[in-house]
N, C-alpha and C positions, 0 to 999 in steps of 0.2 A: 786736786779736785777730780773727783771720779767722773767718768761720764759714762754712761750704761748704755750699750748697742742694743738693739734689742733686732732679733730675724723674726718678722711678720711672717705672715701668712696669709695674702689680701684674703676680703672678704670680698671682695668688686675685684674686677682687671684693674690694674694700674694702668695702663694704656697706653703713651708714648711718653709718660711722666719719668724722667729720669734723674731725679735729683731727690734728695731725700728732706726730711722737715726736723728738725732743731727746733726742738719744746724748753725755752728758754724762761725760768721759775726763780723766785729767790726763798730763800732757805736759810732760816733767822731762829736763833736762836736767846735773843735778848734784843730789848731797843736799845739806842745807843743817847734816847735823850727823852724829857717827858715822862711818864707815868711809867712805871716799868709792868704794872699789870697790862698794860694796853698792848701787852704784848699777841695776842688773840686775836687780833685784825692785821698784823705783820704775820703773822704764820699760818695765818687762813690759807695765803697762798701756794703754800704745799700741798693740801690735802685738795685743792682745786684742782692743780697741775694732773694728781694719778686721774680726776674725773675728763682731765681735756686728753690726757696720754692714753687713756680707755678707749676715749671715742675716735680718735685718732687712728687706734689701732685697728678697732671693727671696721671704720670706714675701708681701710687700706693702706693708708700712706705708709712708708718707708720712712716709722719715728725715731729721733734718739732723743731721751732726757738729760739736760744740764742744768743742773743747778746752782746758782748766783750765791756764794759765802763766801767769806775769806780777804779775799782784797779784787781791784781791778787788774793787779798783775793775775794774779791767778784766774782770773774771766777769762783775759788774753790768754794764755797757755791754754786752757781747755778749749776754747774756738781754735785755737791753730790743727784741733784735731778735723777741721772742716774747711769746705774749699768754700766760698761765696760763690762760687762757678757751680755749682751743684748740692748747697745745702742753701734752703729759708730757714728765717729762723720766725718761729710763734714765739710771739714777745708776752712773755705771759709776768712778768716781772715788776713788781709795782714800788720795788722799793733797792733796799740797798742796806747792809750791816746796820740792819733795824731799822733804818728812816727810811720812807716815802719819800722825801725829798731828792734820794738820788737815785730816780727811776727816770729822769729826764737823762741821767750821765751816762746810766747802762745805755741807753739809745744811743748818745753820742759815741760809746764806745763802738758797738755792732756797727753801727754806719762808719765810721771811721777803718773799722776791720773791711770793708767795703760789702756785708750782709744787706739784701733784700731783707724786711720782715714785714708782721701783721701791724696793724695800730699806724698811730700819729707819727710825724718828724721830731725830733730834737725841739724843736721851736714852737712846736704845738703843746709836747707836753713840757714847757718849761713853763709856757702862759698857762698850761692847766695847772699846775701845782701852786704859781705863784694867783690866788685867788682876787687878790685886790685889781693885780693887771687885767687878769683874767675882767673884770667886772667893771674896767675903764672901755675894755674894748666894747663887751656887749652895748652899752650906753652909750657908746660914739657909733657902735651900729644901729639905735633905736631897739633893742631890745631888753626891755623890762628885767631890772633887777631890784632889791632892796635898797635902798638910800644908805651907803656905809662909809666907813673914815677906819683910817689907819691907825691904833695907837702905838707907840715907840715909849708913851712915859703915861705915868696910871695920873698924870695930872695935866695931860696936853686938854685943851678945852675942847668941849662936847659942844657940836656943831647938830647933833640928830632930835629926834622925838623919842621919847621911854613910850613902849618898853625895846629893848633894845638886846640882841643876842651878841654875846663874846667868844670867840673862837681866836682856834691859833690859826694863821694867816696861811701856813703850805704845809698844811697835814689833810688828811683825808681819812675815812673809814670809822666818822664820829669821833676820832682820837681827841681828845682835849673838850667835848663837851659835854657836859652835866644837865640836870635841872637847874642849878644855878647860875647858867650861862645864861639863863634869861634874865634881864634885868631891870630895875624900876626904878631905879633911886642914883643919884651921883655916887652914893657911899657903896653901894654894891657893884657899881661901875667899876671904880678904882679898883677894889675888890679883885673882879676878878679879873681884870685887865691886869694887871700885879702878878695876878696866876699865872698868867700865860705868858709873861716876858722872864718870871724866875722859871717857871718847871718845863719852858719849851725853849726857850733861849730862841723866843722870834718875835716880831712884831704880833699884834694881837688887832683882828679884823673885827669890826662893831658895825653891825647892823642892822636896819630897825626891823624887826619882830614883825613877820608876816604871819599872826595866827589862823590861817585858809588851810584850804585842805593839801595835800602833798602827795604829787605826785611825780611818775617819771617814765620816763619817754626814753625807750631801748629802740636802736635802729642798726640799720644793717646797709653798706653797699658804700658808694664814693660816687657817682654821678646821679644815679638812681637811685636816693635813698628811700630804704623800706621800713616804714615806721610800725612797731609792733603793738600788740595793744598796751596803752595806757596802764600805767599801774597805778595804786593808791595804797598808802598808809592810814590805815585808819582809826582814825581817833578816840570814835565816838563814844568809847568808854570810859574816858579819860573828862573828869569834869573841867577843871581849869585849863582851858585856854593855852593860859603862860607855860603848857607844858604839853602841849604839842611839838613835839619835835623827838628826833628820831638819836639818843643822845647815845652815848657808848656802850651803857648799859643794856638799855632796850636794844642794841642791834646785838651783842655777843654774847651778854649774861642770859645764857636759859633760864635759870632761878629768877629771875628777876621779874614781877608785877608787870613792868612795862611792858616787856618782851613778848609776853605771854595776854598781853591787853591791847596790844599794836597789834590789829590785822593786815595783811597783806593780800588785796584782793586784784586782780586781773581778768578782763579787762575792767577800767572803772565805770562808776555809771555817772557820767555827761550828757549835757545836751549835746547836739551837734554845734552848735556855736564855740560852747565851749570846747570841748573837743578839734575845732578845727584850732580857735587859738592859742592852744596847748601846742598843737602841732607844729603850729607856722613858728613860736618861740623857739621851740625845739629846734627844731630842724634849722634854721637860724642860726640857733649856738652855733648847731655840729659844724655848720660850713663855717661859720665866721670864727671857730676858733683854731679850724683846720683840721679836725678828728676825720681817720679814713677807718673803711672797712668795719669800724661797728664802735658804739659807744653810748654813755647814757647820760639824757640831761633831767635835773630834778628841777623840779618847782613848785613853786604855793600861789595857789589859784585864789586872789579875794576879789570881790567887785568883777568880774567876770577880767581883770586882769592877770597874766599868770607872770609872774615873778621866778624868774631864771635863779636858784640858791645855788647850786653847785653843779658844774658841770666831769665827767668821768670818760677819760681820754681811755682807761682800762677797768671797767667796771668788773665788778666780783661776776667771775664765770659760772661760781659753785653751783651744785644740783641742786640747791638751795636756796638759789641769791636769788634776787628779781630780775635779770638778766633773762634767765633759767627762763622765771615763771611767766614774763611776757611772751618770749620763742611758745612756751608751751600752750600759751594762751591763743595764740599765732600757728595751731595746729603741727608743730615741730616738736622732734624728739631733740635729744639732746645732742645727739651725734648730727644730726643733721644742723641743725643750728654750730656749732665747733665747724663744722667742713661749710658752710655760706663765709664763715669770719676769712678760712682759710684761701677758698676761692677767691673771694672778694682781694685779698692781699695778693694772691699771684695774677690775677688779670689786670689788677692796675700795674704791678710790675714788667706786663706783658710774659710770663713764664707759663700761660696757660690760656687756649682762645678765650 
């Protein structure tokens, strides 16, 4: 595994900062299970990395890029090319020889090499991946999620209300849903509960179908969290309802009607009511599920209820992503937003007042 030094040139003093930053990315080349097109939300995260190693660089910092392929032995060898005594690492890493699933292990590895980094512990994102835990906890904290159940067999008995959405239980970035994730019927149910225990080789999470509007809530900090404005996807071009949701297509296929009929707009337009209780949900997650230094939580607002769907321990950083588009909505460029994530992880490590 290569790992590329790179001699900056601040654009700021460095100051009495002595240690350098380890932009830590995975770099995939096929999934390892699931849809093999879905490969496009696994390899987003390279062409992210040169946008965070960009700003990285203008800032100042003292970068070097490694990227995550191949095996965990070869992770270990390319880190031994760094002290933990004077390299952080930016945990920019969200998966692992094509699965998401094993962005909790890369953690456990860097902590175990004994590395400072950006982002959650080991045990935060293990409950962000595994979504079902994830969504026992919120509910033992009083925070509003969908009413959902675990399937393991496409004939275990249905405990919920139709209509009802099917997803694979520890994937993320839409991977595994369609328009026909939404569902209405027993015989669609099975369906495509079936889908998702043959083509993901995992439990399959069913939960009832919040058709409200959908938004998300990007933040910033660890004791002082800084909430960015509100995002929204928006619908309203879309006549049915049951098809509301933000599915794999509409988030990666350009081509695609949806893609191109989903606005993205920042900040949204709320009342203040609303708005505060988006917030308080939010913010909520972030602690109670132990997200540090920056993350994003989505939700569907019905009934002035807002409904916790999925929470993002390493949300998409891209100049692209809504991440992006709240910081900018938040008066930040891009590089400034990359160096608050950065900050934020070395003050809580205490490596910086």
């Amino acid at each position: 595994m290569a790992i590329e030094r790179i001699t900056v040139r601040p654009t700021i003093p460095m100051s009495s900062y002595r240690f350098r930053i380890a932009l830590l990315y995975n770099e995939d080349s096929s999934a390892t299970h699931g849809d093999r097109n879905e490969i496009l939300a696994i390899q987003s995260t390279t062409l992210t990395a040169e946008s965070v190693f960009a700003a990285l660089v203008e800032l100042g910092w003292n970068v070097h890029k490694v990227a995550v392929h191949g095996s965990y032995e070869e992770l270990t060898a390319a880190l031994a090319a760094f002290s933990p005594d004077d390299t952080f690492i930016f945990n920019n890493c969200d998966g692992f020889g094509g699965s998401n699933q094993a962005a909790a292990e890369v953690v456990r590895l860097i902590e175990g090499l004994g590395f400072r980094h950006t982002g959650c512990s080991t045990a935060a994102a293990e409950l962000c991946i595994d979504k079902p835990r994830a969504k026992a906890v919120l509910l033992a904290n009083g925070i509003p999620t969908p009413r959902y159940q675990v399937f393991r067999d496409p004939c275990d008995e249905f405990c919920l209300a139709f209509p009802v959405i099917v997803k694979p239980a520890v994937e993320d970035g839409s991977i595994g849903i369609t328009l026909e994730s939404v569902v209405a019927s027993p015989g669609q149910l099975r369906q495509q509960v079936e889908r998702v225990l043959t083509l993901y080789e995992e439990p399959a999470l069913v939960e009832e179908f919040i058709p409200g509007r959908e938004l998300a809530v990007a933040m910033l900090g660890n004791g002082n969290i800084e909430l960015l404005p509100i995002a929204e996807e928006d619908y309203s071009r879309i006549r049915n309802p049951l098809e509301w949701l933000l599915t794999y297509e509409a988030k990666w296929d350009a081509t695609s009607s949806y893609y191109n009929n989903i606005l993205a707009r920042a900040p949204a337009d709320l009342t203040p009511a609303e708005a505060q209780a988006v917030h308080a949900a939010a913010e909520g997650a972030f602690r109670t599920i132990g997200l540090r230094d920056f993350g994003r939580v989505d939700i569907r607002l019905q009934n002035g209820i807002p409904y916790v769907i999925d929470i993002n321990e390493l949300p998409d950083l891209a100049s692209d992503a809504g991440f992006w588009n709240s910081a900018r909505a938040a008066g930040m460029t891009y590089p400034q937003m990359i160096d608050k994530i950065i900050k934020h992880a070395l003050r809580r490590e205490g490596w910086i007042p």
